[in-house]
C-alpha positions in Angstrom: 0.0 0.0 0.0 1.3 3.8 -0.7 -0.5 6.4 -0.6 0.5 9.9 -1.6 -0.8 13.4 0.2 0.2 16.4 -1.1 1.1 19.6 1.0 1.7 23.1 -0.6 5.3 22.9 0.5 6.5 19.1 0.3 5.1 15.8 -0.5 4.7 12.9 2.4 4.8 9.4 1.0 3.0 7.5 4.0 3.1 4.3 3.4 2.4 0.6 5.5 5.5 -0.7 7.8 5.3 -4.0 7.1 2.9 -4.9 4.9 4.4 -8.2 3.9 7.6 -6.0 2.6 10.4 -5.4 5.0 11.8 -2.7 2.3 9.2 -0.7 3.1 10.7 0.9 6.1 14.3 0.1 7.0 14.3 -1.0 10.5 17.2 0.5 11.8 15.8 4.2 10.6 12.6 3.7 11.9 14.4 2.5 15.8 16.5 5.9 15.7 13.8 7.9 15.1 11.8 6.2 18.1 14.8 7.5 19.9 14.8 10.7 18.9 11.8 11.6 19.0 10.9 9.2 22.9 14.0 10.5 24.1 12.9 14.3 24.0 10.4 16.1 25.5 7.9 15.6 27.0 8.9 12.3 27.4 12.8 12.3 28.0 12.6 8.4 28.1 16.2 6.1 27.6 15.5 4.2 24.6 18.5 2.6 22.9 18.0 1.6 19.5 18.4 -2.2 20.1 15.6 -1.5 22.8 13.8 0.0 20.1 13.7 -2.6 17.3 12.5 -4.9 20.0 9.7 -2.7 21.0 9.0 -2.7 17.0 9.2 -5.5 16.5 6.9 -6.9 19.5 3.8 -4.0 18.6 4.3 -5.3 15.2 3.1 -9.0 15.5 0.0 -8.1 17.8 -3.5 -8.7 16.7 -4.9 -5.8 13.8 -1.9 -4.3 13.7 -1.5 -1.2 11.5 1.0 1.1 11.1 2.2 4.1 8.6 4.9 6.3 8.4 5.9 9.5 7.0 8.7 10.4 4.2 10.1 13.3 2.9 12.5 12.9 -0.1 12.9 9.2 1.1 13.9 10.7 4.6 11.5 8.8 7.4 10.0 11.5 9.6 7.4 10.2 11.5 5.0 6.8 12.6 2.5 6.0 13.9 0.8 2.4 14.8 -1.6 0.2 17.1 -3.6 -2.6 17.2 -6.5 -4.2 18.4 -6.6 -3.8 22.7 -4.9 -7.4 24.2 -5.5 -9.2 26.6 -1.9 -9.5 28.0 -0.1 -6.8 29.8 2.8 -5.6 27.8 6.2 -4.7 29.4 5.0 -0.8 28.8 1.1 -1.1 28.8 -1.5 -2.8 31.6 -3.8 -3.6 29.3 -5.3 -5.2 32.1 -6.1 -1.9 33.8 -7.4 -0.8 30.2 -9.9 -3.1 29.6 -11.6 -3.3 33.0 -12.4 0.4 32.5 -13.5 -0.6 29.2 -15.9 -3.1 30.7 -16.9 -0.6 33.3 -18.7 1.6 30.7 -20.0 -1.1 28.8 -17.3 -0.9 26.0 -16.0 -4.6 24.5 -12.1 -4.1 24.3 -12.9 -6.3 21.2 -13.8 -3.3 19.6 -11.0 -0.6 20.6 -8.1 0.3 18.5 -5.1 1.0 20.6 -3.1 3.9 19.4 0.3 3.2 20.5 2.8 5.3 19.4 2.9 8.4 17.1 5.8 10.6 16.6 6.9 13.5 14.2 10.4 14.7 13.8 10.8 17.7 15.5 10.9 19.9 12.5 8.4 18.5 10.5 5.7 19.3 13.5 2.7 21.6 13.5 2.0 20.8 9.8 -0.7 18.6 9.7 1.4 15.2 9.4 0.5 13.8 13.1 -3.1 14.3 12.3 -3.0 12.4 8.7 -0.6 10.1 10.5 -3.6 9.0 12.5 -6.7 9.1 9.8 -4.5 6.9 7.5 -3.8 4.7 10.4 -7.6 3.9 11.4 -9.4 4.6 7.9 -9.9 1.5 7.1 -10.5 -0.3 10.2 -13.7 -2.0 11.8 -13.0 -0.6 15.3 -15.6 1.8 17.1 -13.3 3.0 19.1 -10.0 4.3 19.9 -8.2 4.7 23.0 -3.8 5.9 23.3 -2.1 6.8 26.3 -0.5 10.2 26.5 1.0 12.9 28.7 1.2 15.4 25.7 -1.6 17.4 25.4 -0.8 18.2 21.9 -1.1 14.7 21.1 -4.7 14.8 22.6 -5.3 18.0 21.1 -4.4 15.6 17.6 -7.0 13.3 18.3 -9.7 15.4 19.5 -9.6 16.7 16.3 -9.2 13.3 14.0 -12.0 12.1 16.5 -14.1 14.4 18.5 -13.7 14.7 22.3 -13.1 11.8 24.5 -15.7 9.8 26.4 -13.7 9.4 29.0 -10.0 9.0 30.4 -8.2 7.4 33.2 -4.8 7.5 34.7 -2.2 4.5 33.4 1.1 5.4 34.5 2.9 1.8 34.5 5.9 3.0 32.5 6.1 6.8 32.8 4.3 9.3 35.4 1.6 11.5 34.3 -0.1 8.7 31.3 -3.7 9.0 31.1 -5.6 6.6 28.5 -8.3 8.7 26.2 -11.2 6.7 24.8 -12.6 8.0 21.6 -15.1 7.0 19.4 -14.6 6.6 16.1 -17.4 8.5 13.9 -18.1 6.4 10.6 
């Protein structure tokens, strides 16, 4: 899949990680960037780029995945990906936690996309890309509903407007201080 979207200024080739294709995205790029960008604010995480191609490559093998990144020239500069809620806590995520307050307003976790990471080099932010990032992402999925843990308001910001306001939200801070999980629907 590749899809083209044209901005006044540049053009973003967003295209699937691994559809099948592991030349779509090389790897290695895609783990510095992670770093980069996880690294930084807000986040100012220690990810090493061997931690980072096991974090991809984990997300990438769980149920519904889907995931897209942006390109400039050929130059990656930015991702974003999820997959249907699990039922196993990951080393980052209790998903546990997540789907008991699913269940506690009557949502099946069945049905809920989880957005897990989005990021946009620094300089490429503010233009738009985060929020096409996102629509290409969940387009073409069956899921009513979206949920993503954040402490970056502009990332909520970002899906508020992809999605309209939350339904509801929750702390989950099992691997940084400050997450809260937003639950969106998703208007079809």
């Amino acid at each position: 899949m590749l899809i083209i979207l044209a901005e006044p200024a540049r053009v973003f080739i967003v295209s699937g990680i691994f559809d099948g294709d592991e030349n779509i995205v090389d790897k290695d790029d895609l783990a510095r960037l992670y770093c980069q960008i996880y690294n930084g604010a807000p986040w100012f995480e220690n990810w090493t780029t061997s931690c980072a191609i096991n974090e991809i490559d984990e997300v990438s093998f769980k149920d519904n995945f889907r995931g897209v990144v942006a390109k400039d020239a050929g130059f990656l500069v930015g991702f974003s990906w999820g997959y249907r809620v699990p039922y196993e806590n990951s080393s980052r995520v209790d998903f546990e936690k997540i789907r008991k307050e699913l269940s506690n307003q009557e949502i099946d976790s069945s049905q809920v996309f989880y957005g897990a990471d989005t990021g946009i080099r620094d300089d490429y932010r503010r233009q738009g890309l985060a929020s096409k990032l996102l629509f290409e992402r969940t387009r073409k999925s069956s899921f009513d509903y979206v949920a993503f843990r954040t402490k970056n308001l502009g990332m909520l910001r970002i899906y508020q407007r992809a999605f309209g306001e939350e339904l509801f939200s929750f702390p989950e801070e099992s691997s940084y201080e400050g997450g809260r999980v937003y639950v969106l629907e998703v208007k079809k």
